[in-house]
N, C-alpha and C positions, 0 to 999 in steps of 0.2 A: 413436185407436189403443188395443186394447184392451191388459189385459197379456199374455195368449197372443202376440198380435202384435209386442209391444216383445221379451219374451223371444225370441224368433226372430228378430227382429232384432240382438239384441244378441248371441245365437250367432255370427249370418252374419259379422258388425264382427269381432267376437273372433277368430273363424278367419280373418278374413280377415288380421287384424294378425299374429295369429300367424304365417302364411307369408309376410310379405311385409315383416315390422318398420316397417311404413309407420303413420304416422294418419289416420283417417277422421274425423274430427271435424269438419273443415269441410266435410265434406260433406253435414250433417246439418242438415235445417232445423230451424224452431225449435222444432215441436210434436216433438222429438227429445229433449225438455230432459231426459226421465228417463234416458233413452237414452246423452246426453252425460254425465251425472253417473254414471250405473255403470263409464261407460271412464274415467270422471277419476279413481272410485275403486281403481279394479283397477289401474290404473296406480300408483297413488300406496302402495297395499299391496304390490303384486310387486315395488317400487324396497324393501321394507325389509329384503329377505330380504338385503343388505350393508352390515345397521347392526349394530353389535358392540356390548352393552356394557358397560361400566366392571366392572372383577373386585369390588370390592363388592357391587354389583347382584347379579351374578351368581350369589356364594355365599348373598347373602340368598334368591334365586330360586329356591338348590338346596332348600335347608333348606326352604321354603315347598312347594316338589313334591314332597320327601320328606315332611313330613309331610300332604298331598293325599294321595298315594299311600296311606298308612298309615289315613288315617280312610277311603279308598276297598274296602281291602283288611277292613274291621271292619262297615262298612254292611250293614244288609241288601237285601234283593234286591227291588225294587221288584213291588208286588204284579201279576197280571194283571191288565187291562183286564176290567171288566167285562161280561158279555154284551150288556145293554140298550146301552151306551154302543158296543159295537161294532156295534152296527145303524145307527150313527149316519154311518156308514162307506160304506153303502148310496149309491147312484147316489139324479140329483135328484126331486123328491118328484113330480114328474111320471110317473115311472116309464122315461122315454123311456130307449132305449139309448143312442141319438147323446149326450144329456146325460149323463148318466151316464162314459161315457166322455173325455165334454171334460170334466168334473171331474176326473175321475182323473189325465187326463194333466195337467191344472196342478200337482195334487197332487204329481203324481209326477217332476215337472219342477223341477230346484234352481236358481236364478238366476244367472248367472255370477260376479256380485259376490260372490255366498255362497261358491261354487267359488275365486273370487280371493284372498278373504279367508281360506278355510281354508287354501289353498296356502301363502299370505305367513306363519299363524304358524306350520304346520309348517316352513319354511324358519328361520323367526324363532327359534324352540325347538332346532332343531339348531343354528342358529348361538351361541345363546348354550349349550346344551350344551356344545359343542368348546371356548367361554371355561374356563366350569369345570370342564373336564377336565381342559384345558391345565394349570391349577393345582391340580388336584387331587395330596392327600401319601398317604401309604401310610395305610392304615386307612379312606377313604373309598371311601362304596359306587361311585362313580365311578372308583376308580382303576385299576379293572380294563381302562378306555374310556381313560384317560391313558395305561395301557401298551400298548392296541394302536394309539394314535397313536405314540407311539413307534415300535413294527415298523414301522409305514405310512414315518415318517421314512428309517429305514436300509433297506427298502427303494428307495425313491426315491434314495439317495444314487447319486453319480454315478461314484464311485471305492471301491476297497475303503479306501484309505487313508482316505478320508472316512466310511465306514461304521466302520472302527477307530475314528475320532474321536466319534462320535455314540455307541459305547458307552460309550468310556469315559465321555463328560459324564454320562450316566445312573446309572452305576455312581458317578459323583460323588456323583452327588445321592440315588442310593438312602443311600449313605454318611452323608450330610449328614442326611438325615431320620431313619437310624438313628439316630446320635448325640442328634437330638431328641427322640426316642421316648423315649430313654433317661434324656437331663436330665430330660423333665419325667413320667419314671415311667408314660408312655402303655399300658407291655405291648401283646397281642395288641389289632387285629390289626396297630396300625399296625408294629412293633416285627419282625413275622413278615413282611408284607408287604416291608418294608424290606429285609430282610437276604434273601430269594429274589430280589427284582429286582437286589439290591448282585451275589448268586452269578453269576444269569444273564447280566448286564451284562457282568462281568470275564470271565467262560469264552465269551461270544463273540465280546469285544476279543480274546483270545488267540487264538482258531482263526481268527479274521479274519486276524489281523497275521501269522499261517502264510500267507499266499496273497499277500503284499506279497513282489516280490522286494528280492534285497541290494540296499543304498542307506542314503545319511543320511533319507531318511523313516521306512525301515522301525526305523531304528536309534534315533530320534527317538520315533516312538512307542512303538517297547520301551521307554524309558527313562519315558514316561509311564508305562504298565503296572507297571512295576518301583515305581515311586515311589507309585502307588494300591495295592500291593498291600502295602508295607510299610506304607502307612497303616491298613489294612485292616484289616492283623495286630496295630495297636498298637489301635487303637476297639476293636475284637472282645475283646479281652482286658482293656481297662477294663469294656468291658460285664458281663463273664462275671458280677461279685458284684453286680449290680443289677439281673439279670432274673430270670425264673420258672423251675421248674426244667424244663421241657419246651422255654424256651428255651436254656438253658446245654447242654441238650443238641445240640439244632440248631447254635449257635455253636462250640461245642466241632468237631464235624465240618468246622464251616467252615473250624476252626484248623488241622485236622487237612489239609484239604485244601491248604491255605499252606505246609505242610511245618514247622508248628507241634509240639512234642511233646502228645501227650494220651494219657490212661489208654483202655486195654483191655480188656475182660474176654473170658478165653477159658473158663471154669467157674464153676459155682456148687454149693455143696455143703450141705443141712442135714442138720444132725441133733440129736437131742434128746439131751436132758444128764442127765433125769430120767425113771423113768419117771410120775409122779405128777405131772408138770411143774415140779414148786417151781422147777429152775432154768431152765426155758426149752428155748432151740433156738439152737445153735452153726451164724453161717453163714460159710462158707470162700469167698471169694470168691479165683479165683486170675488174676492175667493181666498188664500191666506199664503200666508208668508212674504206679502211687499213691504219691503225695506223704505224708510227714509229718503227720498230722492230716488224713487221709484221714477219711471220715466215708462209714455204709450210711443212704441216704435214700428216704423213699417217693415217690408219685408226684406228690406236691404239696412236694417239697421237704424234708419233716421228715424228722429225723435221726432213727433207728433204732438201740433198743437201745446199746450201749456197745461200747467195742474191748477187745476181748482183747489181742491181738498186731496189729501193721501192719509192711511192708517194701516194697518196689519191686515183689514179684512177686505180693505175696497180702496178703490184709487180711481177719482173723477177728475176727466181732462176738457177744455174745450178744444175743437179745431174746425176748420173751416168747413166749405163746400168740399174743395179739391180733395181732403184729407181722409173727407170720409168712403170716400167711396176705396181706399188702401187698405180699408176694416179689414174688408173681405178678404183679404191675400195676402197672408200670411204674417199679418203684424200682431205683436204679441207686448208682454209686458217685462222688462228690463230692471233688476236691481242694479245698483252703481255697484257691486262686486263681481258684476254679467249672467248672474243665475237670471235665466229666463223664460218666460211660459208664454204658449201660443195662445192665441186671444179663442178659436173656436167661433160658434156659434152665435148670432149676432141677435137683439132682437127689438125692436125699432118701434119709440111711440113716437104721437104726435104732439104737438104745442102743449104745454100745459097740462100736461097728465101725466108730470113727475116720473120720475123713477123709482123701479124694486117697488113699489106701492107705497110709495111715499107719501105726503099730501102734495096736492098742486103746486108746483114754482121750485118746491123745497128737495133736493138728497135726501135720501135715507140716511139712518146715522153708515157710518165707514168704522165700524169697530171702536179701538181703543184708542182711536187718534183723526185729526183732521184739523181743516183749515178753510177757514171762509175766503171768498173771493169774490168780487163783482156782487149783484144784487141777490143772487141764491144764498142762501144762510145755509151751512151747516148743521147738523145738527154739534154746540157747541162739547167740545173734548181737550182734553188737557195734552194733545199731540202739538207739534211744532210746526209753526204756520209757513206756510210755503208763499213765496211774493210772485206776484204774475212776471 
């Protein structure tokens, strides 16, 4: 039997097993032995598409395919075949067509075993995929596949009340891995990851447990909800002085959305103090909730220029040339507990024509509080003076 002939035969078995989940193997004589051995092996590879394993393995696997992927992604691109060599491609040297084309179709014909085999580690590769998904933590390029297992889960759930329950574990655990992020100073992305799947998790526990009628269930797990969300509000707020500052800000909203207090900015105002520059550029930031040792910071964090005056409603700093132009990009205002608010929109007089409408030279009052500095007078308040 040739191998065109065993190939064809080993189709016919295959399909035949296929529709019929029966074995054909004893019914194979013995000049069948190659024939036997590629069903023993297709059989013995399509049984491992139900082997899992060990979460060690597994993350060693990742790391090993991520970096595969990475030297795959740097390669260059395999040269063309050569001319001379693609003649070699050509039908047999006899010239005949019939030959020719029984070549080709061996050629072109993949063995089933090969077919078996490639099945079993695609099956093999997604199974262990879903391992280290399953475990995959925020920051990992995989976690994007752990959180639509996740959807797949609460879809599937059977009950709303059980879909409640499926959030909030999640929202636990985003919780849980925030806090991680945070002990050991991971930042972006695991740190950002963490606290969108913490938001999403909680805001779909709540509008879920909207659709639970009255009862000790629905009452049951309000009382969980209540209890992760004062957690939430106590983490978030340790966080606030140990992330970055484009975190402090994301966080801060998240406080804000707890029904936490946090600063506001509803204006921003510069103006120059000099014409020559020596003393800079006065900025009047006005809007509520700045704390005591409020501080203007740029977009990486750094603290800008010096306070004038500070109060609950308004906080006025001076800074330089170089300073001002960091307005624009993303610097914002800072409590010393890291609750923080983006500065916005900017809007710029010239010498001598005050601020918010103030008279010439002089601040507007700053609320319930302030502090004079240099030759601009506040408007005087019984707030605590801040020293240049």
């Amino acid at each position: 039997m040739d191998q065109l002939e065993q190939a064809d035969r080993l189709d016919a078995l295959l399909a035949f097993r296929l529709r019929s989940g029966g074995s054909e193997t004893a019914l194979l004589d013995e000049e069948d032995a190659t024939v036997v051995a590629a069903l023993a092996a297709a059989d013995y590879l399509i049984n491992l598409h139900s082997v899992e394993p060990d979460e060690p393995f597994a993350r060693s696997l990742e790391a090993r395919l991520l970096m595969h992927a990475q030297s795959l992604a740097t390669a260059p691109l395999a040269a063309t075949r050569p001319a001379h060599q693609r003649g070699a491609l050509l039908p047999g040297r006899d010239g005949s067509v019939a030959t020719g084309r029984r070549q080709a179709t061996r050629r072109a014909r993949f063995p089933w075993p090969v077919i078996a085999a490639s099945l079993a580690l695609v099956l093999g590769i997604a199974s262990i995929l879903g391992v280290v998904a399953a475990a995959a933590q925020p920051g990992s390029p995989l976690y994007a596949l752990h959180r639509f297992e996740q959807g797949v889960q609460v879809q599937l759930a059977p009950t709303s009340a059980d879909r409640v329950e499926l959030h909030l574990a999640n929202a636990r655990a985003a919780l849980a891995a925030l806090n991680t992020a945070v002990t050991r100073r991971q930042g972006d992305p695991s740190y950002s990851d963490a606290l969108t799947t913490l938001q999403s998790e909680a805001q779909a526990a709540a509008a879920t447990l909207q659709t639970l009628p009255a009862g000790h269930e629905r009452d049951q797990l309000t009382g969980q909800l209540q209890t992760l969300r004062q957690q939430e509000t106590q983490d978030l707020s340790t966080a606030l002085t140990m992330i970055s500052w484009p975190d402090q800000l994301a966080t801060t909203q998240a406080l804000g959305s707890l029904g936490a207090a946090i600063p506001h900015v509803t204006s921003v105002t510069v103006e120059q103090l000099a014409p020559d520059g020596d003393r800079g550029w006065k900025v009047t930031v006005t809007g509520s909730g700045f704390e005591i040792g409020a501080e203007l910071v740029d977009s990486g964090g750094t603290v800008l220029g010096h306070v004038l005056a500070s109060g609950p409603l308004q906080l006025i700093v001076e800074i330089n040339e170089t300073d001002r132009h960091l307005l624009g990009q993303g610097a914002g205002v800072r409590n010393p507990d890291g609750t923080a608010a983006r500065l916005g929109s900017l809007t710029e007089n010239g010498i001598g024509k005050g601020t918010s409408g103030g008279p010439e030279g002089t601040p507007s009052p700053i609320g319930n509080g302030g502090a004079p500095h240099g030759s601009h007078q506040p408007t005087p308040s019984p707030s605590v003076p801040r020293d240049r």
